[in-house]
C-alpha positions in Angstrom: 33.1 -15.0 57.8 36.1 -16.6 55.8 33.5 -17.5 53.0 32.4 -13.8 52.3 35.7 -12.9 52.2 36.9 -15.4 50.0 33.7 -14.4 47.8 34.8 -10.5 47.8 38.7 -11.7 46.5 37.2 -13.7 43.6 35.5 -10.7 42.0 37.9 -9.3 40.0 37.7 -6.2 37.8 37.3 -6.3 33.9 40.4 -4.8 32.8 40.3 -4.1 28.9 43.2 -2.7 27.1 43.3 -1.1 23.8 46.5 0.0 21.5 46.1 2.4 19.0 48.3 2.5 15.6 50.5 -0.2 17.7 50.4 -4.0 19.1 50.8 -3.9 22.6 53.5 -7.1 23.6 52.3 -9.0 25.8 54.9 -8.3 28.6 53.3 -4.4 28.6 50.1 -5.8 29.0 50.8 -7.7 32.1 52.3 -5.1 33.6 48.9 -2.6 32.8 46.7 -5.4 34.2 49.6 -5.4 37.8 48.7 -1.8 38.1 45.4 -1.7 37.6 44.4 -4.5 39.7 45.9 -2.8 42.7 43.2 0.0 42.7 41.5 -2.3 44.1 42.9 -2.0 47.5 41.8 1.4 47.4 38.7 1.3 47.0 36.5 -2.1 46.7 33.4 -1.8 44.5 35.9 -1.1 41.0 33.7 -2.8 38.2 36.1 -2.6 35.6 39.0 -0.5 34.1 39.3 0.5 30.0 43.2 1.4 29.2 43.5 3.0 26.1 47.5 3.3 24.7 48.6 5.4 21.5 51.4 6.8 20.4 51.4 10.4 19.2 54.1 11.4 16.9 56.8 8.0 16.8 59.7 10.4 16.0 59.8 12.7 19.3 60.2 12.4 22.9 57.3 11.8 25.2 55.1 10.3 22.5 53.5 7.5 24.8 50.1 8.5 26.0 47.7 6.5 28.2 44.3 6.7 29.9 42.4 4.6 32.2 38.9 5.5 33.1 37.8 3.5 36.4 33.9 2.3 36.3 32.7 2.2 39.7 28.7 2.2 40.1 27.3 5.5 40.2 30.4 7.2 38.4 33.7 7.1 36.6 37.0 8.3 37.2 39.9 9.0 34.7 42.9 9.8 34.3 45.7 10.4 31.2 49.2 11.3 31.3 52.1 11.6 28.4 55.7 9.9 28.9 58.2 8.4 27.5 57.4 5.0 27.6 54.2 3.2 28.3 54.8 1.8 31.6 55.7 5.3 33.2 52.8 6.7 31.4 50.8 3.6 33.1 52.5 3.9 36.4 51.8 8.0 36.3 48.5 7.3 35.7 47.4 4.8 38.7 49.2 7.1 40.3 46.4 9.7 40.1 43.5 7.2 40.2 44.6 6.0 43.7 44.3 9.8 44.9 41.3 10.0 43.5 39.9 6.9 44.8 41.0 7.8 48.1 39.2 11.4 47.8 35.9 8.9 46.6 36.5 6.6 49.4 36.5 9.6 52.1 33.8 11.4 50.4 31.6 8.2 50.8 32.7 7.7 54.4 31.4 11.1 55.1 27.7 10.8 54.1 
């Protein structure tokens, strides 16, 4: 029993990130790969994540936009929000993605 579940915590998750019309530091992408990786508590059977950062006009306010599309077997779930920076935009996000992968998670229970 403690093999199959050390065999289900070595599977990680692809997490890809791509910045558009910016370089992402490296600091913002550890924090995106934190956040992402947690979904995984929500919901096991996550086969990878694609984060896609741009920023929309540099000159105004809430010009940081990000989306993450979830690839789980069968489906995809996604979600995109606008903020000021790129970690609230991040954070706002997984935010919505954990709902969602809860709603999955119940749906699935129910069949």
């Amino acid at each position: 029993m403690l093999i199959q579940e050390l065999k289900k915590k070595e599977a990680f998750m692809d997490i890809r990130i791509q910045s558009i019309r910016f370089d992402a530091s490296e600091q913002l992408e550890a924090f995106i790969q934190k956040k992402v990786s947690k979904l995984e508590q929500y919901y096991e059977n996550i086969q990878g994540a694609e984060v896609i950062l741009k920023v929309i006009k540099p000159e105004t306010a809430q010009n940081k936009h990000a989306s993450i599309r979830l690839l789980i077997k069968g489906y995809d779930l996604f979600a995109e929000k606008v903020a000021d920076s790129f970690e609230e935009a991040v954070d706002e996000c997984t935010e919505a993605l954990s709902k969602q992968l809860l709603k999955t998670k119940e749906k699935a229970r129910a069949k």
